[in-house]
PDB file of N, H, CA, C and O in Angstrom:
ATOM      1  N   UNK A   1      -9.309  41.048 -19.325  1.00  0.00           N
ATOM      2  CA  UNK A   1     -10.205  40.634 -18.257  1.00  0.00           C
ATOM      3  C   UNK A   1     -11.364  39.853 -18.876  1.00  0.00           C
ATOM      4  O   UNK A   1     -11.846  40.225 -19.947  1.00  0.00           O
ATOM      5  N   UNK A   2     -11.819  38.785 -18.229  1.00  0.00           N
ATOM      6  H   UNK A   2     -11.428  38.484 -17.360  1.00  0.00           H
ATOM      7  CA  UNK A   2     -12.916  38.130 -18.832  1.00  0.00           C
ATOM      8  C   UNK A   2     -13.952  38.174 -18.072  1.00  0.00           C
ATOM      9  O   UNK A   2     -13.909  37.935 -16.866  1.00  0.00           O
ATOM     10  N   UNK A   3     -15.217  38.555 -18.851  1.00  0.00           N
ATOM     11  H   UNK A   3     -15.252  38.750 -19.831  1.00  0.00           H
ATOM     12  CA  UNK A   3     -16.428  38.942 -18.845  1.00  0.00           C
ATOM     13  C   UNK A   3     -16.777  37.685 -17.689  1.00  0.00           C
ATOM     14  O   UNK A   3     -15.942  36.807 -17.473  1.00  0.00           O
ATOM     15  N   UNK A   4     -18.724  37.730 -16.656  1.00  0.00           N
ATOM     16  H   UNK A   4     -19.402  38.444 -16.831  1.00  0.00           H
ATOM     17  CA  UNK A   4     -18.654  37.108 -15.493  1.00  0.00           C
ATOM     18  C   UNK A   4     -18.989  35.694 -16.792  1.00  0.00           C
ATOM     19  O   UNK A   4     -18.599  34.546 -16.580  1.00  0.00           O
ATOM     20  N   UNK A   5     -19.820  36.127 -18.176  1.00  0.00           N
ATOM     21  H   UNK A   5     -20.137  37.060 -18.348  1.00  0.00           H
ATOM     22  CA  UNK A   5     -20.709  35.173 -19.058  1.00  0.00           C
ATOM     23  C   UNK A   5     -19.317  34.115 -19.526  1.00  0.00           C
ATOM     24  O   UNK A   5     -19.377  32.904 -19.310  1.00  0.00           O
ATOM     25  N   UNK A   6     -18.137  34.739 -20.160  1.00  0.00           N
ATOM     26  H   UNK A   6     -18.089  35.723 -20.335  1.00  0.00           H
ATOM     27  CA  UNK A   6     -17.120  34.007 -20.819  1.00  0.00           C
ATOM     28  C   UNK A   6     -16.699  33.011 -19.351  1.00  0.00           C
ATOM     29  O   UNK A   6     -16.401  31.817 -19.324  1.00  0.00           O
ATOM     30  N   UNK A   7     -16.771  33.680 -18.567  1.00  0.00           N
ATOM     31  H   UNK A   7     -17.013  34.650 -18.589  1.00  0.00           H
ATOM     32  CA  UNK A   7     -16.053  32.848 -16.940  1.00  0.00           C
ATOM     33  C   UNK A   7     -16.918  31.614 -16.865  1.00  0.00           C
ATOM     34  O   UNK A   7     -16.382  30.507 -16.910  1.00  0.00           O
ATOM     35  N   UNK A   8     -18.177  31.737 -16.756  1.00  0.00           N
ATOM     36  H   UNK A   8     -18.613  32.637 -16.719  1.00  0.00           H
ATOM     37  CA  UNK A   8     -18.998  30.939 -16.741  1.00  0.00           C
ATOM     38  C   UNK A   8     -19.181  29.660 -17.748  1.00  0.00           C
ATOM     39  O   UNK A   8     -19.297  28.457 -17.516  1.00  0.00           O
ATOM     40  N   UNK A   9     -19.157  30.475 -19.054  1.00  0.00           N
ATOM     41  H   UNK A   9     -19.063  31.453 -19.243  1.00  0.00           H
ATOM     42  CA  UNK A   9     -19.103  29.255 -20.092  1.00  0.00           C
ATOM     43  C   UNK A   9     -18.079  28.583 -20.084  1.00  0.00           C
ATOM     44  O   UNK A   9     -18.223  27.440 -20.518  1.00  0.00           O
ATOM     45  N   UNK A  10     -16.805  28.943 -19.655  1.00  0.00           N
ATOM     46  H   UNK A  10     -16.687  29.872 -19.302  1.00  0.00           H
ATOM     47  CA  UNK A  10     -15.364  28.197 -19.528  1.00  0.00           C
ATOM     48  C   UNK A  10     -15.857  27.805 -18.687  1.00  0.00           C
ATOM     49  O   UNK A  10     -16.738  27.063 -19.121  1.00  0.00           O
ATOM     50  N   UNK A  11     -15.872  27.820 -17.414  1.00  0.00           N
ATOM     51  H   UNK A  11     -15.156  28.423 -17.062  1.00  0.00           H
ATOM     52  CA  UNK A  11     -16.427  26.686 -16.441  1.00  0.00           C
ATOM     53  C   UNK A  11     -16.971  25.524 -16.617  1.00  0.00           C
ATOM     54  O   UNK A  11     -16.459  24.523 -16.117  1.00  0.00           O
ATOM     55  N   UNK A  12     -18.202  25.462 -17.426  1.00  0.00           N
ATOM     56  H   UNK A  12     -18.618  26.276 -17.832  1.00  0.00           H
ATOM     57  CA  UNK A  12     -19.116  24.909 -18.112  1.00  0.00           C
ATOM     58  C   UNK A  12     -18.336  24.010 -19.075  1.00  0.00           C
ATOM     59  O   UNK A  12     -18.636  22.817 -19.126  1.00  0.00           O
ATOM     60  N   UNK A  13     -17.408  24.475 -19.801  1.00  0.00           N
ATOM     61  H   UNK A  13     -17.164  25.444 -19.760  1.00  0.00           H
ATOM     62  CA  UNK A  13     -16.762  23.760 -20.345  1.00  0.00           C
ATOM     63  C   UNK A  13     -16.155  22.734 -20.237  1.00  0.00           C
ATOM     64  O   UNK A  13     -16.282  21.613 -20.730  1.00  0.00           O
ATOM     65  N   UNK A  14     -15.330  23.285 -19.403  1.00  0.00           N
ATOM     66  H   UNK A  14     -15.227  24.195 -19.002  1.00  0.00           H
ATOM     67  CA  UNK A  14     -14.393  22.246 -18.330  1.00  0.00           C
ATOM     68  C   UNK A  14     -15.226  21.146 -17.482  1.00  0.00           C
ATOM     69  O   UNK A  14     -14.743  20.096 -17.058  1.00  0.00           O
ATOM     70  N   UNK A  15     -16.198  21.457 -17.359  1.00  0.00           N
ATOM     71  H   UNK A  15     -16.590  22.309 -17.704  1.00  0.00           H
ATOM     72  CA  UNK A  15     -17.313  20.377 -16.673  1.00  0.00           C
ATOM     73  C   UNK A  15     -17.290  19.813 -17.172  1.00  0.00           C
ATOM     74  O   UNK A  15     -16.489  18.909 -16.932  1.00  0.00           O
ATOM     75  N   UNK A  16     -18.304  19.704 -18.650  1.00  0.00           N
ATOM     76  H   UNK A  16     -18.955  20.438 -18.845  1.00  0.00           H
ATOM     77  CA  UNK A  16     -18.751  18.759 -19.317  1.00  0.00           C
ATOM     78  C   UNK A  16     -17.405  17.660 -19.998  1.00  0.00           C
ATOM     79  O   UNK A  16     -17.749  16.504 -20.244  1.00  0.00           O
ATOM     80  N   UNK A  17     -15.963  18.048 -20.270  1.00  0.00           N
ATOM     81  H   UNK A  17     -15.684  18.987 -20.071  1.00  0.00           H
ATOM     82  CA  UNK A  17     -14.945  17.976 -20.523  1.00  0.00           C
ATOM     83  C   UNK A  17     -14.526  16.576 -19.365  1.00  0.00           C
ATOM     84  O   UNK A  17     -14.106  15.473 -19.715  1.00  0.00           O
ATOM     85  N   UNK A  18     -14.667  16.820 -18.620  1.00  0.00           N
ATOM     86  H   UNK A  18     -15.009  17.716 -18.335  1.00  0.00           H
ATOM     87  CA  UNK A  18     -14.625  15.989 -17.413  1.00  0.00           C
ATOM     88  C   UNK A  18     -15.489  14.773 -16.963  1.00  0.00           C
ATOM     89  O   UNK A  18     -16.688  14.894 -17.215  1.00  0.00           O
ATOM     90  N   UNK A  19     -15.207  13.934 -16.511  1.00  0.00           N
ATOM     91  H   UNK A  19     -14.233  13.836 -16.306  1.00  0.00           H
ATOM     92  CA  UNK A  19     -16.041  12.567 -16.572  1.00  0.00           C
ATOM     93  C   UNK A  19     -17.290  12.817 -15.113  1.00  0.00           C
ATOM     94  O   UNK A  19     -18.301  12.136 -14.941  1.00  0.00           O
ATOM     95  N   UNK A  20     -16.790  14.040 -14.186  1.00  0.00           N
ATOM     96  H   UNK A  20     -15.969  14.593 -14.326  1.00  0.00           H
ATOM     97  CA  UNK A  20     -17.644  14.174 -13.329  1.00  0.00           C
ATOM     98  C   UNK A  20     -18.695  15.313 -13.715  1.00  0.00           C
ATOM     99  O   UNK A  20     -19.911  15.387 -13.542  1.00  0.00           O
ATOM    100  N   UNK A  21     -17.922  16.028 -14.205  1.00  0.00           N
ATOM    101  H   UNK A  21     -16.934  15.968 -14.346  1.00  0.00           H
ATOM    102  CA  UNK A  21     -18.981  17.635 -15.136  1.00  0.00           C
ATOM    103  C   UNK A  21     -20.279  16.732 -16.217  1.00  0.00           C
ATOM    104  O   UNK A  21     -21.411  17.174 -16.413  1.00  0.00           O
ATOM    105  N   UNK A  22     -19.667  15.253 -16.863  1.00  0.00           N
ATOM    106  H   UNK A  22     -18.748  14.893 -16.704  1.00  0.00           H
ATOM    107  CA  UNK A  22     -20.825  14.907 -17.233  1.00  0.00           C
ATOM    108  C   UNK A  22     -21.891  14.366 -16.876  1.00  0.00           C
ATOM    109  O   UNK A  22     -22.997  14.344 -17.416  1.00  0.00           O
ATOM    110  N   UNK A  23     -21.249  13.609 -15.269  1.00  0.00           N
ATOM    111  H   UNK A  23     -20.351  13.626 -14.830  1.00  0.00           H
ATOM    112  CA  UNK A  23     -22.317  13.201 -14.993  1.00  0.00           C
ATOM    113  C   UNK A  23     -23.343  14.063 -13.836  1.00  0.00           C
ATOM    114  O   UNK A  23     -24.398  13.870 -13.233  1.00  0.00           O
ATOM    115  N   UNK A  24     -22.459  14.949 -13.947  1.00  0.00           N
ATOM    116  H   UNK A  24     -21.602  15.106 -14.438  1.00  0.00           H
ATOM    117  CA  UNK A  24     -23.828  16.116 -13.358  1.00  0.00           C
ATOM    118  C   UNK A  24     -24.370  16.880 -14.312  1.00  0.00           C
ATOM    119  O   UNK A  24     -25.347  17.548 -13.971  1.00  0.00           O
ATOM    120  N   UNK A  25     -23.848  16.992 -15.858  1.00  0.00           N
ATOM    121  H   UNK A  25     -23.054  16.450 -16.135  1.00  0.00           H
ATOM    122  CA  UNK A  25     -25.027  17.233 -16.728  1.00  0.00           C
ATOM    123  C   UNK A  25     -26.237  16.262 -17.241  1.00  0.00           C
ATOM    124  O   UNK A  25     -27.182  16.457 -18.005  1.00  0.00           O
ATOM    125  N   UNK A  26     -25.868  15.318 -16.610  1.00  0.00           N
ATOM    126  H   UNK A  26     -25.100  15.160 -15.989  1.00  0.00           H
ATOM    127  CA  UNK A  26     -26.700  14.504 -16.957  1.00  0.00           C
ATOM    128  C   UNK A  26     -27.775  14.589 -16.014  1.00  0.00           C
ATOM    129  O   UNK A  26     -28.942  14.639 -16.402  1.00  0.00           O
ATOM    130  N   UNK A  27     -27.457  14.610 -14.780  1.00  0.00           N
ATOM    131  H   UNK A  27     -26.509  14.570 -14.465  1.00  0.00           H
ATOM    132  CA  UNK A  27     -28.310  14.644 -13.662  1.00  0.00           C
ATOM    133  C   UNK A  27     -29.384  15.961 -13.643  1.00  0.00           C
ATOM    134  O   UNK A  27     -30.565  16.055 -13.310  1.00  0.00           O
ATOM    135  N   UNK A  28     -28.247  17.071 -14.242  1.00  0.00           N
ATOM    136  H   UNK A  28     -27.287  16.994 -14.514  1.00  0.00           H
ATOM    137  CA  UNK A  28     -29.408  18.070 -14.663  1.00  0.00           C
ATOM    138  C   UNK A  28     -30.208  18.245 -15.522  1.00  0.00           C
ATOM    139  O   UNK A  28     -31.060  19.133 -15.508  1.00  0.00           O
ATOM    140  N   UNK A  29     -29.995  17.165 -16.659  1.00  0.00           N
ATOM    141  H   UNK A  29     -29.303  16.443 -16.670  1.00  0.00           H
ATOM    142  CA  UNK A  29     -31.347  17.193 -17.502  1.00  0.00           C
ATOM    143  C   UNK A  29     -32.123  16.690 -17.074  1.00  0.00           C
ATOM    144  O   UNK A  29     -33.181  17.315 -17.004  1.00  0.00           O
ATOM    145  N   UNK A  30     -32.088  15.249 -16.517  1.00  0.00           N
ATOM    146  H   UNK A  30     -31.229  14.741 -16.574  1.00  0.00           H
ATOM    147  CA  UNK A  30     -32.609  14.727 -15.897  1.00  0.00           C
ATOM    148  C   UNK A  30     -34.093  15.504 -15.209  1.00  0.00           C
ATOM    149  O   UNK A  30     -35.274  15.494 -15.558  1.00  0.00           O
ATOM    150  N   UNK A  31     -33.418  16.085 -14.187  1.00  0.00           N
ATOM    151  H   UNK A  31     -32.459  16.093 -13.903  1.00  0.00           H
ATOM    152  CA  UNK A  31     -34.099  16.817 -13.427  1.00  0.00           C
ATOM    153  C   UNK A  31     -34.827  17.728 -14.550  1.00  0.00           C
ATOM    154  O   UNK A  31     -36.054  17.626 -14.578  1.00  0.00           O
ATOM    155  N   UNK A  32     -34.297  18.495 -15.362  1.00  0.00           N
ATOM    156  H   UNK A  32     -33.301  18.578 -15.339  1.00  0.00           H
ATOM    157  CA  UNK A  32     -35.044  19.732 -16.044  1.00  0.00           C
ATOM    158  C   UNK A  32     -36.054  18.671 -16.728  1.00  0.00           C
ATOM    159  O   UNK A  32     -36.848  19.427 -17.288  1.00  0.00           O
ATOM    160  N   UNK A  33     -36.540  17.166 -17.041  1.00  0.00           N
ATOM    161  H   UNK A  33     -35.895  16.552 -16.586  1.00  0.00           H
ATOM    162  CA  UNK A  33     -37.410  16.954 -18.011  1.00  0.00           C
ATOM    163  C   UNK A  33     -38.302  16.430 -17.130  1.00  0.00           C
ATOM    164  O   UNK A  33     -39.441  16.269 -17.567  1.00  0.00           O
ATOM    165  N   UNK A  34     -38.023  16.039 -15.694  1.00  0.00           N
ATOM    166  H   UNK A  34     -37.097  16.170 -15.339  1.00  0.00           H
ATOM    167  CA  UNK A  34     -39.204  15.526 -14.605  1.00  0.00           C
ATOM    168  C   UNK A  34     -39.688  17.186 -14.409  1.00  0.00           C
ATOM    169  O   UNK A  34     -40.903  17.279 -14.233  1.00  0.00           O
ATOM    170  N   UNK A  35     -39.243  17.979 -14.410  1.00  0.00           N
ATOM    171  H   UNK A  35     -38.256  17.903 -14.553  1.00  0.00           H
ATOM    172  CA  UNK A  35     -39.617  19.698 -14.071  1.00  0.00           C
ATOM    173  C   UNK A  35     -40.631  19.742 -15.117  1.00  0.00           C
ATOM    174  O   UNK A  35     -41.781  19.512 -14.746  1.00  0.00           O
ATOM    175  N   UNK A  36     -40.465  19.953 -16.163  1.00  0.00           N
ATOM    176  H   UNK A  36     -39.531  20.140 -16.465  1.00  0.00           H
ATOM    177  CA  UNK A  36     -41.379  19.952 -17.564  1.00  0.00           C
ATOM    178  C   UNK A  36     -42.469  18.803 -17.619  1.00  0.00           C
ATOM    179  O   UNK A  36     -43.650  18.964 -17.926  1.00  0.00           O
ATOM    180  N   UNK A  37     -41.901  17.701 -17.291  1.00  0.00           N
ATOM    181  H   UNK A  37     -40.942  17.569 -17.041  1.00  0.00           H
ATOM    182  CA  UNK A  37     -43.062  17.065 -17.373  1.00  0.00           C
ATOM    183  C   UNK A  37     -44.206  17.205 -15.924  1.00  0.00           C
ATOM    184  O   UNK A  37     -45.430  17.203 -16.050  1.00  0.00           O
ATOM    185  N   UNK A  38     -43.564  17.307 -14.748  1.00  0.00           N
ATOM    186  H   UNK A  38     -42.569  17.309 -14.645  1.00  0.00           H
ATOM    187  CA  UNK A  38     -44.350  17.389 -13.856  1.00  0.00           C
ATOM    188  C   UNK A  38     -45.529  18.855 -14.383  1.00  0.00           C
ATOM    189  O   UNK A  38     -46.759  18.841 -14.325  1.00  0.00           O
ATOM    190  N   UNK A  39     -44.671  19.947 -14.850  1.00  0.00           N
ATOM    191  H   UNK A  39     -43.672  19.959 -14.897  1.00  0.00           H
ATOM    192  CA  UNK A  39     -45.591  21.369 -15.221  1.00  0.00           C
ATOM    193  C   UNK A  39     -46.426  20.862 -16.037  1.00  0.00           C
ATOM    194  O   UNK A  39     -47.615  21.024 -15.761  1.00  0.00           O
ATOM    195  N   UNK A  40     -46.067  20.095 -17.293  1.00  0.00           N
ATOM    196  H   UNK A  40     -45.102  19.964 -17.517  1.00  0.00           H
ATOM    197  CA  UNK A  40     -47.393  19.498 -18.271  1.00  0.00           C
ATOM    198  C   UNK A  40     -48.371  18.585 -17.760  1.00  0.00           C
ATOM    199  O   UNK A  40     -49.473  18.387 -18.272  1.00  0.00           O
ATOM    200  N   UNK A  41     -47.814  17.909 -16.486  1.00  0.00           N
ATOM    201  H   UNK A  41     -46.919  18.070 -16.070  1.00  0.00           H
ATOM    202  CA  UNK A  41     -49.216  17.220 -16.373  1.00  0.00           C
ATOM    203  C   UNK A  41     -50.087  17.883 -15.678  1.00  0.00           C
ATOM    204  O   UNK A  41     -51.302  17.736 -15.814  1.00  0.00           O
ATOM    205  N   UNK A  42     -49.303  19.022 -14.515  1.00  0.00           N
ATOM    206  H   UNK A  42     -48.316  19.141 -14.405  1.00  0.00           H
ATOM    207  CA  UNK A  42     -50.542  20.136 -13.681  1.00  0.00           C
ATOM    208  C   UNK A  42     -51.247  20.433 -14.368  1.00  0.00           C
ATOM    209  O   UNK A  42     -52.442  20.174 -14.227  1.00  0.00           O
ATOM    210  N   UNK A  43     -50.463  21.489 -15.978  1.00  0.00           N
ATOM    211  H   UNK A  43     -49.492  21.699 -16.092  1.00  0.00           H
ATOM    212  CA  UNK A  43     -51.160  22.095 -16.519  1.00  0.00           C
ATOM    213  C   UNK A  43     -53.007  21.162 -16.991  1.00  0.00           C
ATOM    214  O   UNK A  43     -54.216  21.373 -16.903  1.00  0.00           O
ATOM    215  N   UNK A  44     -52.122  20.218 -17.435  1.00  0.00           N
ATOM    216  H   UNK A  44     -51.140  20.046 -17.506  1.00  0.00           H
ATOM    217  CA  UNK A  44     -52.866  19.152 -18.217  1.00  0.00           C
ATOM    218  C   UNK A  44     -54.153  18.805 -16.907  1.00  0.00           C
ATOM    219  O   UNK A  44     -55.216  18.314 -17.287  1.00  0.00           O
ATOM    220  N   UNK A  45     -53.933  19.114 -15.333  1.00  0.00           N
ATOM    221  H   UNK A  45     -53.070  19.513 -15.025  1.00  0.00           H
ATOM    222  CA  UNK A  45     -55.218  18.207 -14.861  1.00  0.00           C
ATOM    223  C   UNK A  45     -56.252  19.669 -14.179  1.00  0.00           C
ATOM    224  O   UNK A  45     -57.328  19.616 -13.582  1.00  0.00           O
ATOM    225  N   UNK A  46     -55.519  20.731 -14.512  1.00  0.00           N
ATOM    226  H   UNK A  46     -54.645  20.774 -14.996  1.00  0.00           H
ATOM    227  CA  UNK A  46     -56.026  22.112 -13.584  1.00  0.00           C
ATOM    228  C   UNK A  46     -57.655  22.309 -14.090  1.00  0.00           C
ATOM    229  O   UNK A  46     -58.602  22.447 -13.315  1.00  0.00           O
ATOM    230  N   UNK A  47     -57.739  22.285 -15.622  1.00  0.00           N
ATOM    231  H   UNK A  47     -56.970  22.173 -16.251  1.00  0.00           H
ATOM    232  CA  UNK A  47     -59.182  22.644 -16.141  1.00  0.00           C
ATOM    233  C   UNK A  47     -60.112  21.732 -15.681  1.00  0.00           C
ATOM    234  O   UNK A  47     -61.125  22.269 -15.234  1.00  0.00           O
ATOM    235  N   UNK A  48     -60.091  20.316 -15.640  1.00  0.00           N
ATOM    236  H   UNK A  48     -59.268  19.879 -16.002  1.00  0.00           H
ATOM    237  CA  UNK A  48     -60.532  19.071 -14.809  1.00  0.00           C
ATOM    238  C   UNK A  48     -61.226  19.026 -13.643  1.00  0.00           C
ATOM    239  O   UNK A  48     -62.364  18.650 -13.363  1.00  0.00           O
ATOM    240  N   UNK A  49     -59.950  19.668 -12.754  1.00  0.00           N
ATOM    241  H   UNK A  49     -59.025  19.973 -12.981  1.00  0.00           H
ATOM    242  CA  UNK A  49     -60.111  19.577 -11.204  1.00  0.00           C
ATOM    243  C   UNK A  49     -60.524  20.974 -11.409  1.00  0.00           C
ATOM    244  O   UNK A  49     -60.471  21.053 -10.182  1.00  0.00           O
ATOM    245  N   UNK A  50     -60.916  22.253 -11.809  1.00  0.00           N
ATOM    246  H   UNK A  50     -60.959  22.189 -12.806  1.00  0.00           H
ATOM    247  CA  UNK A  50     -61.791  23.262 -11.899  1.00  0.00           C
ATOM    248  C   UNK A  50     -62.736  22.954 -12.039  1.00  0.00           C
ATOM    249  O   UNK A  50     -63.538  23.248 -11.153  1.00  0.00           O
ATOM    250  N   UNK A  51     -63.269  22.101 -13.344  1.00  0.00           N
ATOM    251  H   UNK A  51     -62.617  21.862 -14.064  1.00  0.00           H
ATOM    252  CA  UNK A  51     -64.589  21.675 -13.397  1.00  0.00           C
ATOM    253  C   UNK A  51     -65.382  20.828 -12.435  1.00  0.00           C
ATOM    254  O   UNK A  51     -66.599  20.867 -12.256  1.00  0.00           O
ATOM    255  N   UNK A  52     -64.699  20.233 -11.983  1.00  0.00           N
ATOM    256  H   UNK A  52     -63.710  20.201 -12.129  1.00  0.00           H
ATOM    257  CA  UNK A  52     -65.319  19.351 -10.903  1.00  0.00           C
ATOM    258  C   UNK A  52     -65.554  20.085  -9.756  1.00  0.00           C
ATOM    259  O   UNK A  52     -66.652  20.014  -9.204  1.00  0.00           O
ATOM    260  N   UNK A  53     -64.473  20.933  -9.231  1.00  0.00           N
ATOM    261  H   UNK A  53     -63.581  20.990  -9.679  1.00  0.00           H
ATOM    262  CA  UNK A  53     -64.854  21.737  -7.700  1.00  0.00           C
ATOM    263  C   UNK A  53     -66.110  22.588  -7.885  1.00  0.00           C
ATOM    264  O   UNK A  53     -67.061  22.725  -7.116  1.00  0.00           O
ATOM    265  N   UNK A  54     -65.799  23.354  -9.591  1.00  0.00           N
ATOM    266  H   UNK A  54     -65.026  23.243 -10.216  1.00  0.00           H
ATOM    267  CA  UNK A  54     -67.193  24.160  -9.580  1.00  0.00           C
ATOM    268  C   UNK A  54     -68.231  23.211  -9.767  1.00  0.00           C
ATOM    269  O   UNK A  54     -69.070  23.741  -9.038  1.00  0.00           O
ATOM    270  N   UNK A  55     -68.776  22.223 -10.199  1.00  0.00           N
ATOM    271  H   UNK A  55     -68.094  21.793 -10.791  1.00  0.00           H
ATOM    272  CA  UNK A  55     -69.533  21.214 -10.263  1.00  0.00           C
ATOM    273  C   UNK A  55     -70.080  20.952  -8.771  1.00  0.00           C
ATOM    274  O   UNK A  55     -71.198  21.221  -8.331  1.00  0.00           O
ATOM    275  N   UNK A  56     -69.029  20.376  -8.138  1.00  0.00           N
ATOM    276  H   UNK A  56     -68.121  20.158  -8.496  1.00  0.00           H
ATOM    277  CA  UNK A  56     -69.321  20.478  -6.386  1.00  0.00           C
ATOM    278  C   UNK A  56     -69.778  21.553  -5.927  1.00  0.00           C
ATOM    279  O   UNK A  56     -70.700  21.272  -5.161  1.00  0.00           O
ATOM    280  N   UNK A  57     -69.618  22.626  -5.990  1.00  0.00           N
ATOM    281  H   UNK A  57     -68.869  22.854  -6.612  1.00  0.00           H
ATOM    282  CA  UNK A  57     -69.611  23.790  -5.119  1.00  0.00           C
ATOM    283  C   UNK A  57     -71.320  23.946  -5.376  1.00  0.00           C
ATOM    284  O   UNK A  57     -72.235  24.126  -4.573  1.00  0.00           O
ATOM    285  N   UNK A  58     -71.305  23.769  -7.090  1.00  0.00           N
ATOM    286  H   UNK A  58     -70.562  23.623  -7.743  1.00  0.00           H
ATOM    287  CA  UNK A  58     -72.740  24.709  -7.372  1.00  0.00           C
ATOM    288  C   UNK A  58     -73.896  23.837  -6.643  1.00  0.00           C
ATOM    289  O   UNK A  58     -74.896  24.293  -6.089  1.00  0.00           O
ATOM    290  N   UNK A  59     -73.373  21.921  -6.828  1.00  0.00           N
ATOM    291  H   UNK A  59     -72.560  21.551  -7.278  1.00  0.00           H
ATOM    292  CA  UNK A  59     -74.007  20.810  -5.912  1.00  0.00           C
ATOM    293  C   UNK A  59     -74.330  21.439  -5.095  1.00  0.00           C
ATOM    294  O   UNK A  59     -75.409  22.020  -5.207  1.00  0.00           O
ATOM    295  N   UNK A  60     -73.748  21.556  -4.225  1.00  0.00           N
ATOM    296  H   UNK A  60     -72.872  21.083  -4.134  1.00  0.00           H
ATOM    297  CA  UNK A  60     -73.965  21.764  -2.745  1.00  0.00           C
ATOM    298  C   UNK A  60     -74.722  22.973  -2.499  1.00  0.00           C
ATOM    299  O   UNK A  60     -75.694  22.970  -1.744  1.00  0.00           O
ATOM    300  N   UNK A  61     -74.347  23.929  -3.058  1.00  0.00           N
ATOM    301  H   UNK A  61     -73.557  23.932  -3.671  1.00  0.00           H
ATOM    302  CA  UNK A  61     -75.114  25.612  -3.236  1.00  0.00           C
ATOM    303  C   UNK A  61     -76.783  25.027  -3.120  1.00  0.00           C
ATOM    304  O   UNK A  61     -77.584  25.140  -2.192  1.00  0.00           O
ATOM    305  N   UNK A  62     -76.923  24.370  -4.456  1.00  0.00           N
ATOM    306  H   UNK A  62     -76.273  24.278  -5.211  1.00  0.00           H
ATOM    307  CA  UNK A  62     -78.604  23.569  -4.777  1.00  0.00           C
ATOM    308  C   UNK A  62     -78.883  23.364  -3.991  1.00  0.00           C
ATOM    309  O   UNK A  62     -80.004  23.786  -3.709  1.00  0.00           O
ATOM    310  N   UNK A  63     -78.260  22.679  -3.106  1.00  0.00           N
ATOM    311  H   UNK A  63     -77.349  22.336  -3.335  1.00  0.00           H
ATOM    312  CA  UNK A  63     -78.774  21.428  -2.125  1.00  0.00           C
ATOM    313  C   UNK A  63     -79.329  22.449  -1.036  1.00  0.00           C
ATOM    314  O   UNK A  63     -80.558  22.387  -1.038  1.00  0.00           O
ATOM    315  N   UNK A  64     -78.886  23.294  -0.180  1.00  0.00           N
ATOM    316  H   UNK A  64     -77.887  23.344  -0.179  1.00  0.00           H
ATOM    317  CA  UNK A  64     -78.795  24.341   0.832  1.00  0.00           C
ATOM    318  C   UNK A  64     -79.738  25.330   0.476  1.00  0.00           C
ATOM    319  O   UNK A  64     -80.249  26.003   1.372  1.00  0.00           O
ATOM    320  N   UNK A  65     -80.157  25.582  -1.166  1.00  0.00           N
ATOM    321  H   UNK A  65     -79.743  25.036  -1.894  1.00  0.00           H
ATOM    322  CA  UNK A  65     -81.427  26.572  -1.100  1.00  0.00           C
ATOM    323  C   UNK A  65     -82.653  26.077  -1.552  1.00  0.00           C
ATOM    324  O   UNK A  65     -83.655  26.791  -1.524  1.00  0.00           O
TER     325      UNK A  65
END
């Protein structure tokens, strides 16, 4: 009997093996490096756009007392 992991990687196999299995691995990297890059640039603008809202907020706080 073969394990659900061995089922899977044979699957996998046979994909990539195939002229259509490659071009949906391709499509899935694809996708996995716009995923990664989209997460690095959030990461990359979050401290930014923190500083600025608290910047605004405390603005406005001033302004009102």
């Amino acid at each position: 009997m073969i394990s659900g992991i061995s089922k899977f990687l044979f699957r996998l196999q046979v994909l990539i093996l195939r002229q259509e299995g490659q071009d949906l691995v391709e499509y899935a990297l694809v996708v996995a490096l716009i995923g990664f890059g989209a997460t690095a640039a959030i990461s990359g603008i979050t401290s930014p756009l923190k500083n600025g809202f608290l910047g605004f907020s405390s603005g406005i706080s001033s302004a009102y007392h």
